[in-house]
C-alpha positions in Angstrom: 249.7 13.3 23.1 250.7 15.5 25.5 252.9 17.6 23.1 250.8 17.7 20.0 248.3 19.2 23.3 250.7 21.9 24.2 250.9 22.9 20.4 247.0 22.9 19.5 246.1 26.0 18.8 241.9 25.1 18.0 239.9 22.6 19.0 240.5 19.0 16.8 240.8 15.3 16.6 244.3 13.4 16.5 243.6 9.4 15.2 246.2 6.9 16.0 246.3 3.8 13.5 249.0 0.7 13.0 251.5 0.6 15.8 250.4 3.1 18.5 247.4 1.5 18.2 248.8 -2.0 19.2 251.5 -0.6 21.4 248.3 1.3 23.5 246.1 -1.7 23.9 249.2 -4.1 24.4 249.5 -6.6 21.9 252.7 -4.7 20.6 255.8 -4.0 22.5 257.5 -1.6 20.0 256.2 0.2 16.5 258.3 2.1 13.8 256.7 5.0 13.5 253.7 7.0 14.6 250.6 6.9 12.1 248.6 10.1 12.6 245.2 11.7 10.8 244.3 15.3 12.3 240.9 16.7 11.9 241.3 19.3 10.6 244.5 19.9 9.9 246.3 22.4 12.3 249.6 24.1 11.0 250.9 24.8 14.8 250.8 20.8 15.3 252.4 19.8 11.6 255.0 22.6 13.3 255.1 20.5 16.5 256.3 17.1 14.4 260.1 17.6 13.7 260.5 18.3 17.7 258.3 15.5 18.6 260.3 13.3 15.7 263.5 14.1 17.9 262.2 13.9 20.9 260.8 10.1 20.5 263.4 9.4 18.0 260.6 8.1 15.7 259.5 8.9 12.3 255.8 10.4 12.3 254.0 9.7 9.5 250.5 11.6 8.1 249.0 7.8 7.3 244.9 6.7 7.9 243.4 3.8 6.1 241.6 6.0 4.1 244.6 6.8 2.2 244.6 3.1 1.4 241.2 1.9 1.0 238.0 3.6 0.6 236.4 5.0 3.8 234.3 2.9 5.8 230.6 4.2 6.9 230.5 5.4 10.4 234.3 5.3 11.4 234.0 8.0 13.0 231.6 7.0 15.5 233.2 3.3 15.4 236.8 5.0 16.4 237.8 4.5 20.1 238.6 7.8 22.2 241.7 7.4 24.0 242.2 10.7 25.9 240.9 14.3 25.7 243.7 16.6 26.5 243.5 20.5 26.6 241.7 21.2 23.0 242.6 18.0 21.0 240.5 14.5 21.6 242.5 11.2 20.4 241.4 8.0 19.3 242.4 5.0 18.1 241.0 4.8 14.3 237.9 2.7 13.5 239.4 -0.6 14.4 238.0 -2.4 11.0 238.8 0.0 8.7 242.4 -0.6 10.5 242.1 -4.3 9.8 240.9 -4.1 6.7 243.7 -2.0 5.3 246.6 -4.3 6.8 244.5 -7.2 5.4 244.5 -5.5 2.2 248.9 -5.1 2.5 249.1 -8.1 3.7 252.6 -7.6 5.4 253.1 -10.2 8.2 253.0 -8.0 11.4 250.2 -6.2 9.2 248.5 -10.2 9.6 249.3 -10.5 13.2 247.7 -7.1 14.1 244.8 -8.1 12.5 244.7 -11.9 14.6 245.2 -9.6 17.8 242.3 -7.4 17.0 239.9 -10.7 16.2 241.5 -11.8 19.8 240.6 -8.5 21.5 237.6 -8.5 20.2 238.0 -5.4 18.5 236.8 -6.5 15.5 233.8 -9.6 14.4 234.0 -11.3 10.9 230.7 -11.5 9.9 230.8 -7.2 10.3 234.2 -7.3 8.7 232.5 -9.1 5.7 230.0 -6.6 5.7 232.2 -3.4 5.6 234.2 -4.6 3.1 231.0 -5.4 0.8 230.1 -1.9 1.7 233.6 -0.3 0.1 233.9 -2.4 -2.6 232.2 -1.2 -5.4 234.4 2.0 -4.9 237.7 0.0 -5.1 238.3 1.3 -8.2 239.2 4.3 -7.3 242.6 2.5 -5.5 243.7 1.1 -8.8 246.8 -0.1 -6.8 244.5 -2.8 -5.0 243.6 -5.8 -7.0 239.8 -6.4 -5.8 239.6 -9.8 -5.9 242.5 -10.2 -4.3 241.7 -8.1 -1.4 238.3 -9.9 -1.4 240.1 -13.6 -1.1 242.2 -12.2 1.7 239.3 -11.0 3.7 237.5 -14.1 3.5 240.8 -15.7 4.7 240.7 -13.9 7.9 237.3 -14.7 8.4 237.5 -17.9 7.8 240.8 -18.0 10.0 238.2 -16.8 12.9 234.7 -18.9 12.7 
């Protein structure tokens, strides 16, 4: 955070998602890479990322949920800050559009992140329910996702939670 800080150039928000988010609120010792959304887009911090790549010897990555599943309503006001440093403000991403999109790849640390968000608290089932009904009639537009699918694994977590 404090790099991308030094580089930002205007004002702007940096959203963490997948393992920074686990590794900041501790249900994650390590991650593979850093998962990143900027708003809006700043060409001196896309020029910070090789260094900071070095630096951590980690692979950064430009990767939201969005990319994977429609956009929730609200995540922005649902995101968590973490910090406000010099111009940029971080957060964690809107926690169930986080969920949501592992539940929807379905990889197994993808599953566990999702059982320590319910844990946390983070996240409630009956509201994950209802964001999910709220995205998917625009599933269609993410023809890699099989909607039924995605709707059976949801109802899985739930009912893994009640």
């Amino acid at each position: 955070m404090q790099h991308l800080a030094a580089h930002a150039t205007s004002e702007g928000l940096v959203y963490f998602t997948g393992g920074v988010t686990a590794l900041l609120l501790n249900w994650r010792a390590s991650t593979i890479d850093i998962d990143i959304k900027m708003v809006p887009e700043q060409d001196a911090l896309f020029r910070a990322l090789p260094a900071l790549k070095e630096s951590l010897e980690i692979n950064v990555e430009l990767a939201s949920p969005d990319q994977f599943i429609p956009p929730l309503p609200g995540w922005e006001e649902r995101s968590q800050l973490i910090s406000r440093i010099g111009m940029l403000s971080f957060y964690h991403y809107d926690f169930y559009s986080q969920a949501l999109a592992k539940i929807e790849r379905g990889h197994s640390r993808d599953v566990m992140d999702v059982a320590a968000m319910f844990e946390r608290e983070l996240i409630e089932p009956l509201r994950m329910l209802d964001y999910f009904g709220r995205i998917e009639l625009a599933l269609y537009r993410y023809p890699a996702i099989d909607p039924r699918a995605f709707r059976r694994a949801v109802e899985a977590a739930v009912r893994d939670r009640e």
